[in-house]
Rosetta silent file (secondary structure, phi, psi, omega in degrees, C-alpha in Angstrom):
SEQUENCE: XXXXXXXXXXXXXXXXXXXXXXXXXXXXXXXXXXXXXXXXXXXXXXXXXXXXXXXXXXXXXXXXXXXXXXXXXXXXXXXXXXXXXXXXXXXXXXXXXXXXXXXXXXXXXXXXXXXXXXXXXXXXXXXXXXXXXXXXXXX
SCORE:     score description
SCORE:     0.000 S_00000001
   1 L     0.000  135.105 -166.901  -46.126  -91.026   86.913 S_00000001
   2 L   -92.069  164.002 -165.624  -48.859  -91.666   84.343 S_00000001
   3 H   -85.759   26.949  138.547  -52.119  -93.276   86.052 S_00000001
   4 H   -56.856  -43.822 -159.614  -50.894  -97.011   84.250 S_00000001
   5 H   -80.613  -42.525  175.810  -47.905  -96.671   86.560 S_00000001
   6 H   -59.486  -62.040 -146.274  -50.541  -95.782   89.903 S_00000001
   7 H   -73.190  -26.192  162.168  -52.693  -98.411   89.426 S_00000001
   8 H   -69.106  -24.140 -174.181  -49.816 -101.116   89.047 S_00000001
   9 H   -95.009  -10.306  158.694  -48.348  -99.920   91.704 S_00000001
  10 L   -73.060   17.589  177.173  -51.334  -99.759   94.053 S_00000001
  11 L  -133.633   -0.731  139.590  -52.500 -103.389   93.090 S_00000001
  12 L  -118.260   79.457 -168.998  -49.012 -104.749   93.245 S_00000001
  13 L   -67.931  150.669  177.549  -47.307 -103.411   96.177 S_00000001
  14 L   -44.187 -175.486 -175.275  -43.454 -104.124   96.790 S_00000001
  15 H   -61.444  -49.213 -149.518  -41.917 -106.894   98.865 S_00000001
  16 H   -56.105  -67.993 -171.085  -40.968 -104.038  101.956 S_00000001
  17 H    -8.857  -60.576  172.384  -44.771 -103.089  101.309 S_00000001
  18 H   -34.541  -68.600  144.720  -45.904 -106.723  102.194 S_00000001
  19 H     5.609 -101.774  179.626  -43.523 -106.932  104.926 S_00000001
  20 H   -32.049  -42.858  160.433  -44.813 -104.177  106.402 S_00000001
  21 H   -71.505  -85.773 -170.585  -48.358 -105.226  106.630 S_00000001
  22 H   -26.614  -56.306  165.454  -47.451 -108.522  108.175 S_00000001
  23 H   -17.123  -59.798 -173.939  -45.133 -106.870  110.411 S_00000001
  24 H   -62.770  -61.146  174.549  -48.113 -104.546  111.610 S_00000001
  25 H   -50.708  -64.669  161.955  -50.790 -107.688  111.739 S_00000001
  26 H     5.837  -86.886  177.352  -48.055 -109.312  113.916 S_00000001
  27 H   -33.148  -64.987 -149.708  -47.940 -106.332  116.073 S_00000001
  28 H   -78.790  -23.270 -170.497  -51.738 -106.281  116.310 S_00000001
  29 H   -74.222  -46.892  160.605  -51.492 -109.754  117.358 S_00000001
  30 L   -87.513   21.818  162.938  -49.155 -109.040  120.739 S_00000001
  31 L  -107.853  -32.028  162.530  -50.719 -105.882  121.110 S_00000001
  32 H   -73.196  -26.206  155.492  -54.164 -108.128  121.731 S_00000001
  33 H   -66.676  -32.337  178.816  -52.296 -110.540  123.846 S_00000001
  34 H   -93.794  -12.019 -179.664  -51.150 -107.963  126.101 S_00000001
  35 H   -76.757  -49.800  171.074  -54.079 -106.134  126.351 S_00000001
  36 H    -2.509  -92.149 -160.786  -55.477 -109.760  127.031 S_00000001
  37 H   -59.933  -30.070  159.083  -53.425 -110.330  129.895 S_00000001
  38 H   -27.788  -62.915  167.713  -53.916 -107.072  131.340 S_00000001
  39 H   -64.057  -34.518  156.155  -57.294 -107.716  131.795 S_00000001
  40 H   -58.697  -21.257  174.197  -56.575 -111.255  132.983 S_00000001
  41 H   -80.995  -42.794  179.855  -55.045 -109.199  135.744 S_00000001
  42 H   -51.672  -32.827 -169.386  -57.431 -106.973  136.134 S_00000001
  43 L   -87.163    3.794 -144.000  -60.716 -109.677  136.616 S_00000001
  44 L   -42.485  121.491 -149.570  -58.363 -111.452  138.588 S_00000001
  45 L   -89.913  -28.790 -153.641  -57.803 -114.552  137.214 S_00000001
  46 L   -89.223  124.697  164.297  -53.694 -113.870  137.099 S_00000001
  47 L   -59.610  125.178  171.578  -51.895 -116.066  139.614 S_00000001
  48 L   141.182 -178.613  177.243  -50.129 -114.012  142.712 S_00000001
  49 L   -90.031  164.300 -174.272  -50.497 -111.998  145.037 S_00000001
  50 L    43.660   -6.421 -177.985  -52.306 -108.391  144.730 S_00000001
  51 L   -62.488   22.440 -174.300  -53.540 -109.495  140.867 S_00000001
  52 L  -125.646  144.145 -158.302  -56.929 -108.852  141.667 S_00000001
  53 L   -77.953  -29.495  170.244  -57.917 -105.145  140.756 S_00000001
  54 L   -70.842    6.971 -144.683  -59.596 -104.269  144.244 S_00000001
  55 L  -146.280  -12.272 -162.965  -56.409 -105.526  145.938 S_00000001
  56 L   -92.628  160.001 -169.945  -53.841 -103.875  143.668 S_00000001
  57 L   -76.401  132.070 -177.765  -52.012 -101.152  144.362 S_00000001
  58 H   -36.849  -66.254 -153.520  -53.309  -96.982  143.101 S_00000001
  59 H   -69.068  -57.073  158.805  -49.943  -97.062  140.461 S_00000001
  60 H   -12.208  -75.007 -165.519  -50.695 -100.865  139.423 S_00000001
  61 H   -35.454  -69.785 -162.415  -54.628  -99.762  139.456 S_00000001
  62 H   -99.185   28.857  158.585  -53.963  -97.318  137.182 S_00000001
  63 H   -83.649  -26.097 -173.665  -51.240  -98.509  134.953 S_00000001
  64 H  -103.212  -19.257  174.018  -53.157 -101.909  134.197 S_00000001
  65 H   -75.882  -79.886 -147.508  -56.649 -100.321  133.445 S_00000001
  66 H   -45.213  -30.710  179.900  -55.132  -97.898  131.103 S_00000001
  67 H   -79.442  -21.039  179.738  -52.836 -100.338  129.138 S_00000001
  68 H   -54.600  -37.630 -175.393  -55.765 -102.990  129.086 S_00000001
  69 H   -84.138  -42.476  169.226  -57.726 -100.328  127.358 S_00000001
  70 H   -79.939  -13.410  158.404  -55.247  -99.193  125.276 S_00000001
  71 H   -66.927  -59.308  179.889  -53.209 -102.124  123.811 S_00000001
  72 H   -54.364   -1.674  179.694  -56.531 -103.658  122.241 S_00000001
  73 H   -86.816  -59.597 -165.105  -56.971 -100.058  120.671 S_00000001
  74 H   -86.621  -30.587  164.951  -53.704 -100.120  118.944 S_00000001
  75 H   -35.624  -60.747  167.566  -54.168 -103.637  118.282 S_00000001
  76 H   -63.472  -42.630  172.224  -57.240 -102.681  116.164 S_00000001
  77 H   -55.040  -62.865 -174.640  -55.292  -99.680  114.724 S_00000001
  78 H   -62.609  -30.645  175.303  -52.287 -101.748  113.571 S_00000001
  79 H  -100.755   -7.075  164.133  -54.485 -104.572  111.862 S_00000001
  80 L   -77.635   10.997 -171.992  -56.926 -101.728  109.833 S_00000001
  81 L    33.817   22.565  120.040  -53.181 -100.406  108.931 S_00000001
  82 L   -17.014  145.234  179.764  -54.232  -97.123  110.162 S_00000001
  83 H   -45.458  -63.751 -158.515  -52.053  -93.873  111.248 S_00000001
  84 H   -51.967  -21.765 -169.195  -53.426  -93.716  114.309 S_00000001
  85 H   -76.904  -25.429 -173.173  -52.328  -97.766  115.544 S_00000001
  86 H   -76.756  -42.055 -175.361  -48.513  -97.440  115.588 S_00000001
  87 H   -60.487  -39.302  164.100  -49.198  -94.206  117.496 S_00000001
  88 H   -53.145  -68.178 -162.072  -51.089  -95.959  119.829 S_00000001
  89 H   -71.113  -27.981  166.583  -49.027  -98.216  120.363 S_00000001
  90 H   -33.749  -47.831 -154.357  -45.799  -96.281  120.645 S_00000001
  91 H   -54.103  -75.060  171.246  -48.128  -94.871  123.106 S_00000001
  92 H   -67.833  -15.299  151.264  -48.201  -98.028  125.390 S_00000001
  93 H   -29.573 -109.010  167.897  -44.549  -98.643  124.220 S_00000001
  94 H     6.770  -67.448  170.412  -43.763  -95.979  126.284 S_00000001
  95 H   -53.070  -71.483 -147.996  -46.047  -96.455  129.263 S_00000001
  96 H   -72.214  -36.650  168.509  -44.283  -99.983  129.911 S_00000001
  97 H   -19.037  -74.646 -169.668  -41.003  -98.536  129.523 S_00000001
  98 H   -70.003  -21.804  166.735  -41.367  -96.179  132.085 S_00000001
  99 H   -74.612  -42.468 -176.120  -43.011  -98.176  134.577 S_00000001
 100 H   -93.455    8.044  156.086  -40.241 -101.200  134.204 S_00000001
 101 L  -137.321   -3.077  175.907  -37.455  -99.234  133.767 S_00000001
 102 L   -87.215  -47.762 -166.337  -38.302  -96.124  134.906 S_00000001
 103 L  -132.241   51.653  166.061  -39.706  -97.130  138.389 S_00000001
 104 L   -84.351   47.389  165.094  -38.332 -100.400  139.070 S_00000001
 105 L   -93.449  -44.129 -126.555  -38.691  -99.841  143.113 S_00000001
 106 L  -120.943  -69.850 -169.070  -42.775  -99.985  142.209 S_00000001
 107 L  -100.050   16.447  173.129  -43.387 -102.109  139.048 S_00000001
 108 L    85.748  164.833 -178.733  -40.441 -104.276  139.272 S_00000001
 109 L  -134.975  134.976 -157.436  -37.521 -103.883  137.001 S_00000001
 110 L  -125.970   67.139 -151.349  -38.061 -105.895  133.475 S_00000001
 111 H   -52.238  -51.444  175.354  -34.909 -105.084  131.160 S_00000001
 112 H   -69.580   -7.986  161.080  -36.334 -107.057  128.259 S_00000001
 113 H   -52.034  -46.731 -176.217  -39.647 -105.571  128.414 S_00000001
 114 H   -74.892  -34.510  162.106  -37.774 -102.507  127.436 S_00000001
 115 H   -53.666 -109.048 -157.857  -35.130 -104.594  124.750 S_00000001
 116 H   -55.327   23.032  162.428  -38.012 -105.626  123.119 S_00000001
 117 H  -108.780 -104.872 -167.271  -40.197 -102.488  122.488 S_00000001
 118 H    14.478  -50.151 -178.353  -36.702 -100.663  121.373 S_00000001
 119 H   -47.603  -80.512 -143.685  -36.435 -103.729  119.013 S_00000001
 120 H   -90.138  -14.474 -179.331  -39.603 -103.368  117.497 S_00000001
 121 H   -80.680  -24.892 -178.509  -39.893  -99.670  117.190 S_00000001
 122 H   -85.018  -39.922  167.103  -36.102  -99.849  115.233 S_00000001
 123 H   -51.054  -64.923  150.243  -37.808 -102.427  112.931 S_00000001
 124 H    -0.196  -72.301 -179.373  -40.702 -100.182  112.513 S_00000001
 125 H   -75.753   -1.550 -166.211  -38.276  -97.259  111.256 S_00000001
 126 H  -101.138  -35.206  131.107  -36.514  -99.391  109.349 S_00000001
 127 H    -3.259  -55.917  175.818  -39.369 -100.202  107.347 S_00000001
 128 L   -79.576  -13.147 -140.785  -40.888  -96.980  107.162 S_00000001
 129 H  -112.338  -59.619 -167.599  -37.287  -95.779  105.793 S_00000001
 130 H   -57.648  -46.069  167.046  -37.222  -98.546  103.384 S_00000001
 131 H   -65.118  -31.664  128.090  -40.612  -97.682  101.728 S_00000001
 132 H     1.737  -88.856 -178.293  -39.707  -94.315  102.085 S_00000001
 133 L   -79.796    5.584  166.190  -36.875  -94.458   99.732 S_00000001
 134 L   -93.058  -31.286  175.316  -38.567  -96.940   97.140 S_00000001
 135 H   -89.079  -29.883  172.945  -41.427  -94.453   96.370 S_00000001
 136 H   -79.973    5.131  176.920  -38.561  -91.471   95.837 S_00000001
 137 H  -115.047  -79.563  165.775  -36.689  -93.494   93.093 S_00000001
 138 H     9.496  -75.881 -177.335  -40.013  -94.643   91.921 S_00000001
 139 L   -74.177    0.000    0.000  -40.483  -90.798   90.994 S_00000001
């Protein structure tokens, strides 16, 4: 690729390219809401019973400190479009899975909590896949 052909294509990136940033800023956007509310649970401000962090339960305690701290992490990863923010977030992906579908005696059982990370991580790859294969015919 001659450096005419890099420079157009770093200062006009494709559609998927575009996409893909919103997509992420999105992401960073509900990844800051949920850390949000986390934290609304934690100070608690969150309507209910046990929602106050001295009152909550050890596997609560330490399921809602760590995702409080860590959604607003990947939040910030995912809007610098950094490596590291998808991982993160996968990260807390994960985490909610397994508490609301893993251990729904303890944290309740939340099927679309689980639909909707699945969702967005299959968007994600589909993305990734698309951009992928636009930079190998590009070459």
């Amino acid at each position: 690729m001659t450096n005419l052909a890099e420079r157009r294509r770093t200062l006009h990136p494709t559609a998927a390219e575009t996409a893909f940033i919103w997509f992420q800023r999105v992401m960073a956007g509900y990844c800051l809401l949920f850390g949000v509310l986390y934290w609304i649970r934690l100070v608690g401000v969150y309507p209910g019973e046990l929602w106050r962090f001295d009152l909550m339960p050890l596997h609560w305690q330490v399921a809602a400190v760590t995702l409080a701290v860590l959604f607003p992490f990947a939040a910030i990863g995912l809007w610098m479009l950094s490596s590291w923010g998808p991982v993160i977030w996968i990260i807390c992906a994960a985490a909610e899975m397994i508490m609301y579908l893993g251990f729904p005696n303890i944290f309740g059982f939340k099927p679309t909590i689980g639909i909707s990370h699945l969702g967005v991580v299959t968007l994600y790859l589909v993305f990734r896949a698309v951009i992928y294969f636009q930079s190998r015919r590009e070459h």
